[in-house]
Every structure is written in C-alpha cells, then in structure tokens.
N, C-alpha and C positions, 0 to 999 in steps of 0.2 A: 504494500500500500504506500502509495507518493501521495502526500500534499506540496501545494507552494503555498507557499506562505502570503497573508494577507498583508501586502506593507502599504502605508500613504505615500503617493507620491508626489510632492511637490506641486503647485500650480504653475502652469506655462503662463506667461503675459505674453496677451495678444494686441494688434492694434486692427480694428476693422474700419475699411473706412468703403462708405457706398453711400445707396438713398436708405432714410431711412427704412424702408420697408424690408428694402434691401436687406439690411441688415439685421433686423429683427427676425427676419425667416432663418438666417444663417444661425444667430444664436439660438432660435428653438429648435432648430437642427440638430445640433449641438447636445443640447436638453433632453429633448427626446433619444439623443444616443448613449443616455447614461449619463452624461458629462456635468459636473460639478462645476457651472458657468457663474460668476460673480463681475458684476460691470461698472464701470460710472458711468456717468450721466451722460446726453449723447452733445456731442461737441460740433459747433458749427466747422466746414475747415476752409481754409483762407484760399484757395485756388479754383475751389468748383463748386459755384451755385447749386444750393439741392441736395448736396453731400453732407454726410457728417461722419464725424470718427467716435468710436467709444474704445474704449481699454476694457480688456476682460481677462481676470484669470481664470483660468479655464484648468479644473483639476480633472486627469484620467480616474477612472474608477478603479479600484483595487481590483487585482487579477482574481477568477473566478476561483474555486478551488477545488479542484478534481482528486479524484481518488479511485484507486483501480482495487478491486474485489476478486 
C-alpha cells in the first residue's frame, strides 16, 4: 500500500489582465477546477480602454491520495 502525502503548496501570483468579463470567466474556471483563487480588486490598466488587471493567488489543491489494495 503507497500513499502520497497531502502537503500545501504554496500560492502562484498571477496577473490577469483582459475585459472584464473576460476575466471573470477565467477565474471561475479556475474555481471550478478545484483551484484555491484569492484576488484584488479589479484594476483599471493604462494602455487599453475596456481592460482591467486583477492579481490573484491562485493555490493548487493538495494531490489526491491513492492507495493500492
């Protein structure tokens, strides 16, 4: 019998940057694949009307844990 072990791994810092809609699909994307998404607020950005950037740290979920019988 093998387990792996359940560790945390650390959050990736993301920068997203699109419409918002855009972007809002992508993060529940994200969410709905398990994914441990935490953002700021959404940010206007200085070169493209209509766009905005948010920051997200986006934690993988602990690996499953399988065992053989």
């Amino acid at each position: 019998m093998s387990t792996v072990p359940q560790t945390s791994l650390p959050p990736v810092r993301v920068r997203f940057i699109g419409t918002p809609e855009s972007v809002a699909v992508v993060l529940d994307l994200l969410t709905m694949a398990c994914f441990d998404v935490t953002t700021s607020r959404l940010y206007p950005t200085r070169d493209r009307n209509g766009h905005v950037r948010v920051y997200a740290d986006i934690t993988p979920a602990p690996p499953a844990t399988t065992s053989e019988e």
